[in-house]
ChimeraX commands (.cxc) that place a marker at each C-alpha (Angstrom):
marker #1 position 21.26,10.42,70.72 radius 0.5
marker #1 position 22.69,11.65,67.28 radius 0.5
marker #1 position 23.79,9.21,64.99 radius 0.5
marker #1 position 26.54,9.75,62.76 radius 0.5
marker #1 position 26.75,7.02,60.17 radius 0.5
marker #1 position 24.92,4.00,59.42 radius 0.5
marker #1 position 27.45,0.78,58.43 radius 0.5
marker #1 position 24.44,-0.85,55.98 radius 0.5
marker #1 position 26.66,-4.19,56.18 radius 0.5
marker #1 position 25.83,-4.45,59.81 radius 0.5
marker #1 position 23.08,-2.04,60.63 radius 0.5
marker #1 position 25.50,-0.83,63.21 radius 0.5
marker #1 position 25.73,2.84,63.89 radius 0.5
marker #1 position 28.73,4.83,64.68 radius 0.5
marker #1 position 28.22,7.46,67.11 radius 0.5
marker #1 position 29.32,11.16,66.82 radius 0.5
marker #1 position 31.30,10.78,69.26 radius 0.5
marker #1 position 33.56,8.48,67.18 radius 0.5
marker #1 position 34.23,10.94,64.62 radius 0.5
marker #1 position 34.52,13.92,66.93 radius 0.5
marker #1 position 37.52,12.07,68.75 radius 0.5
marker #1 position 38.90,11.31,65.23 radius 0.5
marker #1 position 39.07,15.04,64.48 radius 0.5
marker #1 position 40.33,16.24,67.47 radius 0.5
marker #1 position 43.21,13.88,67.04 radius 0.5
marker #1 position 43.68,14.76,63.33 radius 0.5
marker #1 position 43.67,18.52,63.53 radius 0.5
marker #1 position 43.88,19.27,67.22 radius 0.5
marker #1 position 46.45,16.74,68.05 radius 0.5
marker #1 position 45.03,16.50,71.46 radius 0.5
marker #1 position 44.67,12.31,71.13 radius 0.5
marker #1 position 47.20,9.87,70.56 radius 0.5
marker #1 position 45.69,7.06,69.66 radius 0.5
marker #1 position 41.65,6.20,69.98 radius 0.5
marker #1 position 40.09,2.48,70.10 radius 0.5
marker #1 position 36.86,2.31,69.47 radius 0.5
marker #1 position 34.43,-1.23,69.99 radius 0.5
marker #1 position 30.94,-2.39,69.08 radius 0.5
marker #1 position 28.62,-2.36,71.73 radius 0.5
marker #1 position 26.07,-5.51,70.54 radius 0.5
marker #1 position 23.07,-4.36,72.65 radius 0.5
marker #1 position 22.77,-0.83,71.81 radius 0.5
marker #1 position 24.41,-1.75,67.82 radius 0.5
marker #1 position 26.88,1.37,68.27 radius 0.5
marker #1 position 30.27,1.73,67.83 radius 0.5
marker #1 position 31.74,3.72,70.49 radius 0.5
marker #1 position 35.11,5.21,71.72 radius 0.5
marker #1 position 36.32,2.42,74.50 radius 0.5
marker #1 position 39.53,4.27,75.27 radius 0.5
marker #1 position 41.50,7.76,74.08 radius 0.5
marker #1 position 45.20,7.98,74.66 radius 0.5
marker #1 position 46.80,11.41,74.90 radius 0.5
marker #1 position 49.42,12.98,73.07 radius 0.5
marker #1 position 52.17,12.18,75.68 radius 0.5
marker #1 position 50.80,8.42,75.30 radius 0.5
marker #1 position 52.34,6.31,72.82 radius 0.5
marker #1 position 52.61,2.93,70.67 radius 0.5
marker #1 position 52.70,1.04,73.85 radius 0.5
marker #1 position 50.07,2.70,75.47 radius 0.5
marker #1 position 47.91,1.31,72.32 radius 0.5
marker #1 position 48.90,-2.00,72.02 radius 0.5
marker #1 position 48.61,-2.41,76.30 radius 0.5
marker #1 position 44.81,-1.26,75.68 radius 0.5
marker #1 position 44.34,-3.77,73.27 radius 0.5
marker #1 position 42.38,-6.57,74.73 radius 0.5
marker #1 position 44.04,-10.82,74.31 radius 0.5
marker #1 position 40.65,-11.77,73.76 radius 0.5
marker #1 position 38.25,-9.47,72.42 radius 0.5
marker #1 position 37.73,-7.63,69.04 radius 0.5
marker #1 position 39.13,-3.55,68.42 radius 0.5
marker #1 position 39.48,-0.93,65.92 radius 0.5
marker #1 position 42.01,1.28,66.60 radius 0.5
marker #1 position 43.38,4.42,64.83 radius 0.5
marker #1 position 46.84,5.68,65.90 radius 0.5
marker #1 position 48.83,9.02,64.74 radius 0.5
marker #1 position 52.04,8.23,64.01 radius 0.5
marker #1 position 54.49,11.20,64.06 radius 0.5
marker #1 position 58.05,10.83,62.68 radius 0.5
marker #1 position 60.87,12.24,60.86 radius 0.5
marker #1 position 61.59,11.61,57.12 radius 0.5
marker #1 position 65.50,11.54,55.22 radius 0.5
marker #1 position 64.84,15.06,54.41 radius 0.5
marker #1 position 64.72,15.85,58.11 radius 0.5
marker #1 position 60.85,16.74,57.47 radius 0.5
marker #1 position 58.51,16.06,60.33 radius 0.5
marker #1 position 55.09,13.88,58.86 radius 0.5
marker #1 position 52.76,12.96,60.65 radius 0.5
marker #1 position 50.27,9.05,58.77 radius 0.5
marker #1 position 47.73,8.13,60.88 radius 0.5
marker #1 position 46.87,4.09,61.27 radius 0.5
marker #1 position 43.90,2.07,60.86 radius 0.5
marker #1 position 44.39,-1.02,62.85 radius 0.5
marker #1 position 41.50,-3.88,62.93 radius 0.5
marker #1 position 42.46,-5.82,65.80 radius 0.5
marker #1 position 40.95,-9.42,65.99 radius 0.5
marker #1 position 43.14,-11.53,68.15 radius 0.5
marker #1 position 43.16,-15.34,67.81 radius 0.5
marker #1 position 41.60,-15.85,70.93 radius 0.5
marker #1 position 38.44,-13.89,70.31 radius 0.5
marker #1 position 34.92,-15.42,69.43 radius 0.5
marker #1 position 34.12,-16.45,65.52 radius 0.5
marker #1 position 30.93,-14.17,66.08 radius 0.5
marker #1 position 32.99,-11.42,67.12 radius 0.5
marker #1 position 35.62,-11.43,64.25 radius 0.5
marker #1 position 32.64,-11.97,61.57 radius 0.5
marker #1 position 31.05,-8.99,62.87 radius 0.5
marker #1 position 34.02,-6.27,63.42 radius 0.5
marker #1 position 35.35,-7.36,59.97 radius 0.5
marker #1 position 31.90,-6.45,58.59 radius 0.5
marker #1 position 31.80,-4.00,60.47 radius 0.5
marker #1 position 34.89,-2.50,59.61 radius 0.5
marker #1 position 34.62,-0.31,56.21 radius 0.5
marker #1 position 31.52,1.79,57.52 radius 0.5
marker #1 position 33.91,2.77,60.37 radius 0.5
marker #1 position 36.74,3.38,58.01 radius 0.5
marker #1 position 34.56,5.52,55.80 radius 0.5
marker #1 position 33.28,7.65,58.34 radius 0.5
marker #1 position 37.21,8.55,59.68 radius 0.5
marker #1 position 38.07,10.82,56.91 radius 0.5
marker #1 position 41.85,11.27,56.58 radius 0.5
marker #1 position 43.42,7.40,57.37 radius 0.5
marker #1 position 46.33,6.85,55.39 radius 0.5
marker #1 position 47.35,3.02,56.08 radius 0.5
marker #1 position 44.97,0.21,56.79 radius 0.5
marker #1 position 46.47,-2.77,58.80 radius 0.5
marker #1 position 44.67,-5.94,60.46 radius 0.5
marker #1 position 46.24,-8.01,63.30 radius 0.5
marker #1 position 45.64,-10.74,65.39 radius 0.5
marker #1 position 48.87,-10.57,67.75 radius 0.5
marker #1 position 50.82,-7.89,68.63 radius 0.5
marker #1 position 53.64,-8.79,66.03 radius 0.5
marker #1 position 51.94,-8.24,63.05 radius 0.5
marker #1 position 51.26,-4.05,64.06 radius 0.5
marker #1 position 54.42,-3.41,66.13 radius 0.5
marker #1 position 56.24,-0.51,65.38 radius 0.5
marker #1 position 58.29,-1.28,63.05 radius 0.5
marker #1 position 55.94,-2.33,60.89 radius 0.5
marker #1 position 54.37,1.11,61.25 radius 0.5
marker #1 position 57.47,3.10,60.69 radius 0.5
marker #1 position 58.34,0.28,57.97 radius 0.5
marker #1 position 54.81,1.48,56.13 radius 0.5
marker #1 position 54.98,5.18,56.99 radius 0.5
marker #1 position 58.12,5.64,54.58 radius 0.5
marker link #1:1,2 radius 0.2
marker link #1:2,3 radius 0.2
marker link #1:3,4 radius 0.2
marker link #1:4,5 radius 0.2
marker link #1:5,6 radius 0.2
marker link #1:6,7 radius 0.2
marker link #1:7,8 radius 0.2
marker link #1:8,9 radius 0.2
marker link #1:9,10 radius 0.2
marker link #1:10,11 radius 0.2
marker link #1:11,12 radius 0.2
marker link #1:12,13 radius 0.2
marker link #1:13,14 radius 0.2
marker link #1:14,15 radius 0.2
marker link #1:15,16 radius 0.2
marker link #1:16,17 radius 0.2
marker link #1:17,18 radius 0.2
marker link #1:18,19 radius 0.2
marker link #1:19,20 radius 0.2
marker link #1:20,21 radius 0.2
marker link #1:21,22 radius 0.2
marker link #1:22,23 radius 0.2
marker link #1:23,24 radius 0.2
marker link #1:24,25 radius 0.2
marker link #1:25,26 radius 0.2
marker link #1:26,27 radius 0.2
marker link #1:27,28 radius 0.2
marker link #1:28,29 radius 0.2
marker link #1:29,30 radius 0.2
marker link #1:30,31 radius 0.2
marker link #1:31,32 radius 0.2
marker link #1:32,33 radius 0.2
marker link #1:33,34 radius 0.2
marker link #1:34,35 radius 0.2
marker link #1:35,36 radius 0.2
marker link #1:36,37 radius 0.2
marker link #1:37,38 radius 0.2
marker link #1:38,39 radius 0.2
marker link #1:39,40 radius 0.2
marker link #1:40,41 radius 0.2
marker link #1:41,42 radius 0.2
marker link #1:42,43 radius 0.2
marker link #1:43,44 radius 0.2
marker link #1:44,45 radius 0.2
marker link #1:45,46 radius 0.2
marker link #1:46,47 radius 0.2
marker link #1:47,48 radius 0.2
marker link #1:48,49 radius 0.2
marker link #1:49,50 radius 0.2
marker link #1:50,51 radius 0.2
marker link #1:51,52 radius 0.2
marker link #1:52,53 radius 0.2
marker link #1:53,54 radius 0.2
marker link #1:54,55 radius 0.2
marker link #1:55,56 radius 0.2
marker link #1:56,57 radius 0.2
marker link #1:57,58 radius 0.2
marker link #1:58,59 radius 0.2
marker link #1:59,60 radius 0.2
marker link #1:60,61 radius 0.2
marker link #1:61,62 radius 0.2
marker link #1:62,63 radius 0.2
marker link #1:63,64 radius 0.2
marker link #1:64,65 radius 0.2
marker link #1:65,66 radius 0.2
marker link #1:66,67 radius 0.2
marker link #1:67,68 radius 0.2
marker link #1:68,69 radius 0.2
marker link #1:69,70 radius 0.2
marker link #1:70,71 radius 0.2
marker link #1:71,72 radius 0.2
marker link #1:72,73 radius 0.2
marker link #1:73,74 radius 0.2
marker link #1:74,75 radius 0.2
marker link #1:75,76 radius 0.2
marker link #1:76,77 radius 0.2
marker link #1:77,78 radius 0.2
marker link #1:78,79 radius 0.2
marker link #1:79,80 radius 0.2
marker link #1:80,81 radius 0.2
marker link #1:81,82 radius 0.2
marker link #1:82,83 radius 0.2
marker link #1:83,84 radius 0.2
marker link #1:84,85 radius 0.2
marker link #1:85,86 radius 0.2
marker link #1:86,87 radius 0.2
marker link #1:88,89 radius 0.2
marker link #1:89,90 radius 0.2
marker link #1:90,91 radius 0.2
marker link #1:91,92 radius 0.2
marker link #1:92,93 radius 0.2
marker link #1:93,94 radius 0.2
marker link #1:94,95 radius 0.2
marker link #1:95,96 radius 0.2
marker link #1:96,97 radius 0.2
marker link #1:97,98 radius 0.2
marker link #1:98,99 radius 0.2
marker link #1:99,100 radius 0.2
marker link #1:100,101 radius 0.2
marker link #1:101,102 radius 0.2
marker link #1:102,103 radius 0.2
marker link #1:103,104 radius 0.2
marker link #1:104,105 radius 0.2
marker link #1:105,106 radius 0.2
marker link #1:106,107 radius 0.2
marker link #1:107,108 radius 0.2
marker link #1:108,109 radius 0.2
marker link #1:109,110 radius 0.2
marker link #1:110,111 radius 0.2
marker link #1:111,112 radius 0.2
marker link #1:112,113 radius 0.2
marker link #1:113,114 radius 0.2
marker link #1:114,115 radius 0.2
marker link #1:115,116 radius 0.2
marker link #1:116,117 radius 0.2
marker link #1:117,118 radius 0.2
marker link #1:118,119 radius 0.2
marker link #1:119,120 radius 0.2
marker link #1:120,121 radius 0.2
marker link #1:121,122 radius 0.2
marker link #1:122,123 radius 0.2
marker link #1:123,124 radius 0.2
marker link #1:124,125 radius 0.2
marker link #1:125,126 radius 0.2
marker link #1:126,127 radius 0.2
marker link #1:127,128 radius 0.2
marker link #1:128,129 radius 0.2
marker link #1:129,130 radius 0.2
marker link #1:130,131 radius 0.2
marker link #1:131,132 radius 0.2
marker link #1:132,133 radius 0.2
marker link #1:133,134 radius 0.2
marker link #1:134,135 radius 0.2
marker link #1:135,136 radius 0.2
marker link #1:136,137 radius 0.2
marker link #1:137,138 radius 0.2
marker link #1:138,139 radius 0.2
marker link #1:139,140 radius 0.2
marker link #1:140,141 radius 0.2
marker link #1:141,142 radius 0.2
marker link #1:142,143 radius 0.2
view
């Protein structure tokens, strides 16, 4: 299996596949929205679930797990004053109240090695309920 990056925080390892979804959804536009979660056993991170482009915000936050830890990026497409059309894409940490100390000590470690290997991430945001990354705090930050 090719490994694309090495997180030395963690010794976690994010796959190629990560990154290839990333770019697809940067250039291509062919993804939506991609959340991605550390597999403990194998001490990956891995894509857990790709949303198209004719998926949206709610899409994401639905595939967002109450309980468990995420990273999530999310292209956000929208129209400026000047009637130009921009497109920012999101990084969102997700690490819900609910989920396990170990969890949240290990995705937030965990976290910048991902974020460096996704070249191209305009806005970093953390959450722990759906409030704190609804959309209009996106479209409140993409200005």
């Amino acid at each position: 299996m090719a490994m694309a990056f090495k997180m030395a925080t963690t010794g976690m390892w994010v796959t190629d596949e990560c990154k290839t979804s990333f770019m697809e959804m940067k250039w291509k536009k062919v993804h939506r929205f991609i959340v991605f979660k550390i597999d403990e056993a194998s001490r990956l991170v891995i894509v857990d679930k790709v949303g198209g482009p004719g998926e949206g915000y709610d899409e994401l936050a639905a595939s967002l797990p109450p309980d468990d830890c995420r990273y999530a990026v999310f292209d956000f497409d929208f129209v400026t004053t000047d009637n130009c059309k921009k497109s920012k894409i999101f990084f969102i940490a997700w690490s819900p109240s609910a989920s396990r100390i170990r969890e949240k000590m290990l995705y937030a470690t965990s976290k910048e090695g991902l974020r460096r290997a996704l070249e191209g991430i305009h806005y970093d945001m953390q959450a722990t309920d759906p409030t704190e990354m609804g959309m209009d705090v996106i479209k409140d930050r993409a200005k």
